[in-house]
C-alpha positions as CSV (number, residue, x, y, z in Angstrom):
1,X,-14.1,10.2,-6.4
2,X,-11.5,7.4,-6.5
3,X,-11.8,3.8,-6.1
4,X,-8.5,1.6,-4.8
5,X,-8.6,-2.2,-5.4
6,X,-5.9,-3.8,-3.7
7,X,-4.8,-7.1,-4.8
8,X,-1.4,-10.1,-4.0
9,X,-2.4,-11.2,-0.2
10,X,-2.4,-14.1,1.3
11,X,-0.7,-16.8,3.3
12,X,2.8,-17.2,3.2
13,X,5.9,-18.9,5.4
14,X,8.0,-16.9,7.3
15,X,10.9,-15.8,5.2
16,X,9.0,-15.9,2.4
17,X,8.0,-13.1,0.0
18,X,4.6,-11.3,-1.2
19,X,3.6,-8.6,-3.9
20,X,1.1,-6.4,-3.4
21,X,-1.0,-4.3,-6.2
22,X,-3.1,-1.6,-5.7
23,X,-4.7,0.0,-8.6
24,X,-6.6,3.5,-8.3
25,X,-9.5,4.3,-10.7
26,X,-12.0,7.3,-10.7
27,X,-12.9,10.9,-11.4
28,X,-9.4,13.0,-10.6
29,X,-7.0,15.3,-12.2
30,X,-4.2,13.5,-10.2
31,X,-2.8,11.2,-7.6
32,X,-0.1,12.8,-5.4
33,X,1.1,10.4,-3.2
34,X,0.5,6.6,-2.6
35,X,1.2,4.0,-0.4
36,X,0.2,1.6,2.0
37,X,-0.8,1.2,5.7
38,X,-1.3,-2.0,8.0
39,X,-3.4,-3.2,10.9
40,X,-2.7,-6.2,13.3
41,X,-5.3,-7.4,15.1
42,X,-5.3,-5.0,18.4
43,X,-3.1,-2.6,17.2
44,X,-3.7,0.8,15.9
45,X,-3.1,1.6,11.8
46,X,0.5,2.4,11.1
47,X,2.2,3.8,7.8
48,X,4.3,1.2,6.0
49,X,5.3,2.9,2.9
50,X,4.7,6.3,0.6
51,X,6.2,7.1,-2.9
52,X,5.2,10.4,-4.6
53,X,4.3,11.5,-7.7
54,X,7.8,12.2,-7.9
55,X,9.1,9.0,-6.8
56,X,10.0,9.7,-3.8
57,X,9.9,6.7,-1.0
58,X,9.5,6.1,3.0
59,X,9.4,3.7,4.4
60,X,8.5,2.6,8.8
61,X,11.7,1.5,10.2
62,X,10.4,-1.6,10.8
63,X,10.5,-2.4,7.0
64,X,12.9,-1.0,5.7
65,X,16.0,-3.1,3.5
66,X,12.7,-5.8,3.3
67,X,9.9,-4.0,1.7
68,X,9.7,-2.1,-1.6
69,X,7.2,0.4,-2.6
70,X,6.7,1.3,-6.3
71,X,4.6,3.0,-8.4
72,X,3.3,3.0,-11.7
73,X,1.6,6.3,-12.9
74,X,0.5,5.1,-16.4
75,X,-1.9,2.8,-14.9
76,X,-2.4,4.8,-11.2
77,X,-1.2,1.3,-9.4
78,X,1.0,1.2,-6.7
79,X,2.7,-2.1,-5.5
80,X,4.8,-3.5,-2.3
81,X,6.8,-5.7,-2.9
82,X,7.6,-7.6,0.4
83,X,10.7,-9.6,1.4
84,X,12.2,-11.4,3.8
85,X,8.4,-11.5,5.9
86,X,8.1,-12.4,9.6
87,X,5.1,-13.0,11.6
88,X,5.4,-9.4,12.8
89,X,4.1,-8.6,9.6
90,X,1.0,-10.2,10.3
91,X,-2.0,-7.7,9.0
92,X,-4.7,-6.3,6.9
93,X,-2.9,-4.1,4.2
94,X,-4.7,-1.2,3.7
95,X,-3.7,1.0,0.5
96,X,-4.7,5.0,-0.2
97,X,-4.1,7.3,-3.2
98,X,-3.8,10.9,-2.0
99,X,-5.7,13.1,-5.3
100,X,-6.5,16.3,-6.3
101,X,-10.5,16.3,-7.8
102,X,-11.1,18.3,-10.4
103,X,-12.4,21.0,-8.9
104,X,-9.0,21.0,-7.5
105,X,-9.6,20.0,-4.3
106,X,-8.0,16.9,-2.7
107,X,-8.9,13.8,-1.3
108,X,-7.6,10.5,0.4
109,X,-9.5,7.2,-0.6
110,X,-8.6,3.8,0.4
111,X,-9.2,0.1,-0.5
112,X,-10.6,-2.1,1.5
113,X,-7.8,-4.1,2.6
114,X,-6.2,-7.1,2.2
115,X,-5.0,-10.1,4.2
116,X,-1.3,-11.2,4.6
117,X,-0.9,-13.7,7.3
118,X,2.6,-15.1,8.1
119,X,2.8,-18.9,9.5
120,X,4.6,-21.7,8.9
């Protein structure tokens, strides 16, 4: 139904900065919403960022004035572009696409993740 391929982790110094891109492909008559989630290692899946079809953003307070979510609906990608990253930040990225299938139903997929580690 849809298929997310997330792409732009990796290892980076603390204060340092990291883009990541998420492109959506698949059988759907649109994406609705986008964004990404993370998971630290023993913690539970939290929301990071959103942006709808619209445009319109959130964001978790813990990322806000350092992270920026964006979105380009041409090519159904969705990117974050992070700033200013601590070791709090730490995680598996994990992006979804929120769509409605053709038959007009809708449906959450989500990639498989990706790995952004901050150390020095």
């Amino acid at each position: 139904q849809v298929h997310l391929v997330e792409s732009g982790g990796g290892l980076v110094q603390p204060g340092g900065s990291l883009k990541l891109s998420c492109a959506a492909s698949g059988c759907f008559w649109s994406i609705n919403d986008m964004g990404w989630f993370r998971q630290a290692p023993e913690k539970q899946r939290e929301l990071v960022a959103t942006v709808t079809s619209g445009g319109n953003t959130n964001y978790a307070d813990s990322v806000k004035g350092r992270f920026t979510i964006s979105r380009d609906s041409a090519k159904n990608t969705v990117f974050l572009q992070m700033n200013s990253l601590g070791p709090e930040d730490t995680a598996v990225y994990y992006c979804y696409a929120g769509v409605t299938l053709l038959g007009g139903s809708t449906y959450t997929g989500w990639g498989e993740g990706t790995q952004v580690t901050v150390s020095s």
